[in-house]
N, C-alpha and C positions, 0 to 999 in steps of 0.2 A: 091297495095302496092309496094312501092320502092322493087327489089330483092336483092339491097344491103342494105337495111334498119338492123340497129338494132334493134331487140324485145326484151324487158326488164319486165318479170311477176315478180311482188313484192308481198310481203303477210310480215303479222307479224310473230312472232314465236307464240305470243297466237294463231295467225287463223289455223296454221301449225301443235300445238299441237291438236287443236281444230279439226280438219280433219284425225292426226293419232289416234286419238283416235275412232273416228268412223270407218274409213275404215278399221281398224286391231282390229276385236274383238276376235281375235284369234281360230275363225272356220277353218280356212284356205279357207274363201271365199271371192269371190271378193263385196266388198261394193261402194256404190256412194255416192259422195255429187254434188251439185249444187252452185254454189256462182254470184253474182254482181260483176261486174269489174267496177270502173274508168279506163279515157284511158287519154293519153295525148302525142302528137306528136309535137317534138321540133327540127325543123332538118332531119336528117339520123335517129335519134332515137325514136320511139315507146314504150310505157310506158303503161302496163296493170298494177291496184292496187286494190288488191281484196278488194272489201267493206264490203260484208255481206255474208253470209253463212246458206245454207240450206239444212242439211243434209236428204238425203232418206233413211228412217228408212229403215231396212232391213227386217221386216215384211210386207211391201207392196208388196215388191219385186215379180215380179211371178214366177224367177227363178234363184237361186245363186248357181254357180261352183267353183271351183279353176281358172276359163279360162273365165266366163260371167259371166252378173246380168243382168237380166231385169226388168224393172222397168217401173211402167206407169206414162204419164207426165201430164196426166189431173189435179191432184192436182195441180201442178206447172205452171197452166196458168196462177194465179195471178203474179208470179213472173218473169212469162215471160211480162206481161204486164208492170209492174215496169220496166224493162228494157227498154220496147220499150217508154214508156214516157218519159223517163230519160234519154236517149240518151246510157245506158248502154250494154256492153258486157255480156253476158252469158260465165260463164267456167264452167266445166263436170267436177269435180274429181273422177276418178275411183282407186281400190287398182290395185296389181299386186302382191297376197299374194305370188306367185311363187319367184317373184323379176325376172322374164321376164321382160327385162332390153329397149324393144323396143313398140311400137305399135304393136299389132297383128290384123291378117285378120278380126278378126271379131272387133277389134276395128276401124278399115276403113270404115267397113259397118255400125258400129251403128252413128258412130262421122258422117258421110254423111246424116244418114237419121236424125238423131236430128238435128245438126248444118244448115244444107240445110235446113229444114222446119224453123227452129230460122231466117232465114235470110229474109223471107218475113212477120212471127209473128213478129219479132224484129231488121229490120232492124239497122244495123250498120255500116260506111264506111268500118272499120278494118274486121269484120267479128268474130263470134264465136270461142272461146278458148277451149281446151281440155287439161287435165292433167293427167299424172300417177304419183302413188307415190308409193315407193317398202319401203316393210317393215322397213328398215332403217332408210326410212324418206328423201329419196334421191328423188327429182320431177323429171318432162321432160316435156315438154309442145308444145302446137303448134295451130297452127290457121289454122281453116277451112274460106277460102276467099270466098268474094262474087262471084268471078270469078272459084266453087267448086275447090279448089286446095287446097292442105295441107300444110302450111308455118310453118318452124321450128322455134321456140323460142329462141334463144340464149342463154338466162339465166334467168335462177329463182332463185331470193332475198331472203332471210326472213332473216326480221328486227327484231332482239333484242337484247338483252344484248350482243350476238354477230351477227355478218352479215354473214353469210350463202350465197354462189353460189353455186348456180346447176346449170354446162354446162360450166363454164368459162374452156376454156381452157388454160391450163399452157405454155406459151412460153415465149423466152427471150427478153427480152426491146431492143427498138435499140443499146442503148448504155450500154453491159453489163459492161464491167470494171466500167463505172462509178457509178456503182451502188454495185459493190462487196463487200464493208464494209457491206450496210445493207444485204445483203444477206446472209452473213457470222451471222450478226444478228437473223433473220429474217427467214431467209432462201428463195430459189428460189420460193416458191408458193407465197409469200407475195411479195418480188418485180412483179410477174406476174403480181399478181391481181394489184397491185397499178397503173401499167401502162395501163391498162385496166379502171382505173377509171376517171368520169368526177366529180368534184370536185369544188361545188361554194361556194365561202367563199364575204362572204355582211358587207361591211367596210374596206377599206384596207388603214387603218392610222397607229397608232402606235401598235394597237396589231395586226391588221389585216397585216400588210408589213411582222410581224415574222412569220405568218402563212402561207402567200403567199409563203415566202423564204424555209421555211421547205418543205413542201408539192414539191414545184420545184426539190429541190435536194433529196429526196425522188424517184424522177422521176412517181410521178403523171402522167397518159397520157393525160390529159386535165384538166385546168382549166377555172372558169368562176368567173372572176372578177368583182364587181358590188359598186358603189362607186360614187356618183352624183360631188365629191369634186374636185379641182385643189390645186394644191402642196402649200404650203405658206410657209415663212420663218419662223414662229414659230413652223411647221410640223419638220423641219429640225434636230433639240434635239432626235426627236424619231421616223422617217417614215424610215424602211431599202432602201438604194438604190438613196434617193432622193440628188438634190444636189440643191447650191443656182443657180444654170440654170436654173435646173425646176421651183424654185421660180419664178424668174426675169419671165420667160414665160408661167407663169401660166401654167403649164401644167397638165392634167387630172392625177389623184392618179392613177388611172388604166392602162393608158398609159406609166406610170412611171414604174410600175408591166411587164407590155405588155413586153417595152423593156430589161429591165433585165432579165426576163426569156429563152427570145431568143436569149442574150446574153450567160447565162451559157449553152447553146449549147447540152442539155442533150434531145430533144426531143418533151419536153412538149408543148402542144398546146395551146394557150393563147384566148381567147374570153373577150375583155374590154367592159363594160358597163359603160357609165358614166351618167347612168340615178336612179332615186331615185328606192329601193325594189318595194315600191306599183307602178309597172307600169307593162302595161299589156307581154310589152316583154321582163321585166326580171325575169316576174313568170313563164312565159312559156319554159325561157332559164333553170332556176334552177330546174324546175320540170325534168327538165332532169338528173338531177344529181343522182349519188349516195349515196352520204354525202353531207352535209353543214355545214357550219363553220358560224355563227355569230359573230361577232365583233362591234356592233352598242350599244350606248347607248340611244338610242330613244326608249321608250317603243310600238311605232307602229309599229317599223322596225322590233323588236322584235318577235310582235305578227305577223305579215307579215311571218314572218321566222316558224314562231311556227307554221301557218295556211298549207301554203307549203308544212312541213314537213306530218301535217298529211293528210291532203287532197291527198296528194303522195307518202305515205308510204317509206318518205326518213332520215334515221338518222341524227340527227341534232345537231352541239355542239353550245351552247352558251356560251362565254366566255368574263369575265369582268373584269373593273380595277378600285377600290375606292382606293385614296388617300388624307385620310386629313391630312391638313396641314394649318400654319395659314399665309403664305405665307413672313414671317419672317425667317423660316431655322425650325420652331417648327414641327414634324410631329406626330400628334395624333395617328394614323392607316392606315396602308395599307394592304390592301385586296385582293384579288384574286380569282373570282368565275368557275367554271366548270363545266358545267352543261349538262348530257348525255338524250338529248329526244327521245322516243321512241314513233312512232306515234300514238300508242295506248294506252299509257301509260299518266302520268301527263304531265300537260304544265307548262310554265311561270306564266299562271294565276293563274293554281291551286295550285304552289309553291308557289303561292304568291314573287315572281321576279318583275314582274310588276302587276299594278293593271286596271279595265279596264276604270276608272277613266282619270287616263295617258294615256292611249292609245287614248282615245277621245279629251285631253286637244290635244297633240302633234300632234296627225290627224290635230287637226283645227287650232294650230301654224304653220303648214304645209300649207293648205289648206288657211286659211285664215288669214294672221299675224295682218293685223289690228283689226276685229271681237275679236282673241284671245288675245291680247293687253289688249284692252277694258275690258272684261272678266278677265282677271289678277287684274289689276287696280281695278276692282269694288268688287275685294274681290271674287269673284267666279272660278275661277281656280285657287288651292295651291298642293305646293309636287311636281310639276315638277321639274325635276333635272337638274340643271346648270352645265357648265364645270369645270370640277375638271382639279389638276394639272397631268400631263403623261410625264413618266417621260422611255428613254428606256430599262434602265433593268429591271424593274417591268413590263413592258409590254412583253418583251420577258419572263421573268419567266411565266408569264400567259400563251403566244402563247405556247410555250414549254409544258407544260400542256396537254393542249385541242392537240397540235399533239398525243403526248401518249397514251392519251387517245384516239383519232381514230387508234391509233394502237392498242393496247388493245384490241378494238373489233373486228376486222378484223385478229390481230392473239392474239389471249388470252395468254398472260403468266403471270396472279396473281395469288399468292398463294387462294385469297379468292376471292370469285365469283361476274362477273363481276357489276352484281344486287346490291349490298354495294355499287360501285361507281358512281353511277346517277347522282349527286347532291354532289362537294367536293368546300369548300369553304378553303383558306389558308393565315394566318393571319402573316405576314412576323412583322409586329411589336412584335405580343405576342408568334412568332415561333411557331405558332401552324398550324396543318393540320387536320382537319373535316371534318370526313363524315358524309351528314345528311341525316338520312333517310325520305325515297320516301314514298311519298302521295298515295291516289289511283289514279285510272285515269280520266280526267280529262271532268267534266259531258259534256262540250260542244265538244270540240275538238275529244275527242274518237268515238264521235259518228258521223263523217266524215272522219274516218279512209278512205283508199279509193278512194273515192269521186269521183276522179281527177276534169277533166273540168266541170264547171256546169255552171248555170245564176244566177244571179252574181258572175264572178269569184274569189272563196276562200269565198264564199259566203257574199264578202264584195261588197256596193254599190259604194262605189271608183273604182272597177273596172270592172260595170255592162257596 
């Protein structure tokens, strides 16, 4: 592994609860669990996402302290075999009821003699994982390499209602003054982290350019721009930044983004894609990310985004714009959706947002326009959704939205808890603002929380 690589361990907040509850049964001894990682390598940065979880009853144990636990691993060859078929990482969760805040001597010696034998039971490039957690609920993590060396973790995630680092360290943005209002906001540990963050957001027209531009002056430390489209002069009403130059010369939406950003001079790092979601190196580029911003009205790009998130345990906002109108000056309703996913939580589907109907019509509008043509025509594909009118302060009201809400969960300040706002839908015609309560989760999607790389990737045959 790269030594300037970043290591990135993600987990949900259920798998987190799920694990302080076992390791802390309040004996004041130490407990283990075991779990499945997805992995995923984009760049400089490495990407661990715990999948599954198996905890070591503490009645097998043949010996629990305040300082050890010994535990036999013969139960757990099946699991180690799932791993080795699956192309999966092994990680060790042990307590540290003390809240012995480092690795100790004997945790060198036991993480050698497991992780070392895991490397020829279960081969993996990256190498076996190991974890402490101190009563708190504070991680620390690290990787035992094929090469027997102990490689430090960076940061450990846990996704939910709010987003949790373990290990980010606090320092200042290149550019502090420019960022002193939010700070003053916000305060210095949120501009930190934000600058620290890699950030892709999929669509950048008219609600996706407000999200780009927020997120920029925000001082984001990277984004990842993704957007098949070139500028047109009906973009022009509502795309931030574009002008009739970019028109005249067709120029990429992303490129459009690209250079403005590196205009406002704040730091941010820019990564344009101007290729569609379903492609293999823009899955790869966004599994890198932190957060994702959707702004697509395609119910595939959708689920593309939805699949992502959870396969990579990465928080994900979708955000939308319904306008009708009879295109006479009448305006029926205008809408505004926001929608907060949690990899292990509901999806689009199970919200019923898109249906998986649409996803298959627009796959094969994509895929095959004249096949799907046909099919339209012959009465067999209906409900697809056509372009509505976008208009740019209804779209920025929306982007404006969905920023808030990624701030929200990164620094909470609602009176009432973040779990209420999953799912807010805002009715600027009948001035009304809705929260609709959250479904369970979601019977397919949840159960590739994780995941990361597999065959088919996202388990979709479009990108076997």
């Amino acid at each position: 592994m790269d030594p300037n690589e970043d290591i990135v361990l993600r987990l949900t907040a259920g798998q987190h609860a799920i694990l302080r509850q076992h390791l802390f049964t309040g004996d004041g001894k130490e407990s283990v669990a075991l779990a499945l990682c997805g992995s995923q390598r984009s760049g400089s940065r490495t990407v661990f996402c715990v999948h599954s979880i198996k905890a070591v009853p503490d009645g097998v144990c043949v010996n629990r302290t305040a300082a050890q636990v010994v535990w036999p691993i013969e139960p757990f060859i099946p699991l180690f075999a799932e791993a080795a078929r699956k192309g999966m990482a092994i990680l060790k969760i042990h307590s540290h009821p003390s809240g012995y805040e480092r690795f100790s001597a004997l945790d060198d010696k036991s993480d050698r003699a497991l992780l070392g034998s895991l490397a020829s039971m279960a081969p993996v490039e990256s190498g076996h994982l190991s974890v402490v957690m101190l009563p708190d609920g504070v991680m620390f993590a690290r990787i035992f390499t094929n090469s027997k060396q102990f490689k430090r973790i960076g940061r450990v995630t846990v996704v939910g209602d709010e987003i949790v680092h373990f290990g980010l360290v606090t320092k200042n943005p290149r550019n502090v003054d420019a960022f002193l209002r939010t700070a003053q906001a916000f305060g210095k540990g949120t501009v930190s982290a934000l600058s620290q963050m890699r950030i892709g957001v999929v669509g950048c027209s008219g609600t996706g350019s407000w999200v780009v531009e927020m997120l920029a002056r925000l001082g984001v430390g990277e984004l990842i721009l993704v957007d098949p489209d070139r500028v047109e002069r009906k973009n022009l009403n509502r795309i931030v930044n574009s002008t009739a130059g970019d028109a005249a010369s067709k120029r990429f939406k992303v490129t459009v983004f690209a250079r403005s950003i590196r205009r406002i001079g704040v730091g941010t790092k820019v990564l344009p894609l101007a290729e569609d979601v379903l492609h293999r190196k823009v899955v790869s580029a966004l599994a890198g990310c932190d957060f994702l911003f959707g702004c697509v009205d395609s119910a595939d790009g959708r689920d593309a985004l939805n699949r992502i998130a959870a396969f990579y345990t990465i928080p994900y906002i979708d955000v939308g714009v319904l306008l009708e109108a009879d295109s006479k000056g009448g305006v029926q309703q205008v809408l505004a959706a926001v929608h907060y996913i949690i990899p292990d939580g509901s999806s689009l589907l199970s919200r019923r947002v898109i249906t998986v109907e649409q996803v298959q019509a627009q796959s094969l509008r994509r895929r095959a326009p004249k096949q799907y043509e046909a099919l339209r025509k012959e009465g067999y594909i209906r409900g697809v959704a056509v372009d509505s009118p976008a208009v740019v302060s209804i779209n920025g009201f929306a982007a404006s939205h969905a920023v808030n809400e990624m701030l929200a969960r990164i620094h909470p300040f609602r009176r009432d808890p973040n779990s209420e706002y999953r799912h807010q839908t805002f009715s600027l015609a009948d001035g009304a603002w809705i929260r609709v309560e959250d479904g369970p989760p979601c019977p397919y999607l949840s159960k590739r929380t994780g995941r990361g790389d597999c065959r088919p990737l996202l388990d979709n045959p479009e990108l076997g």
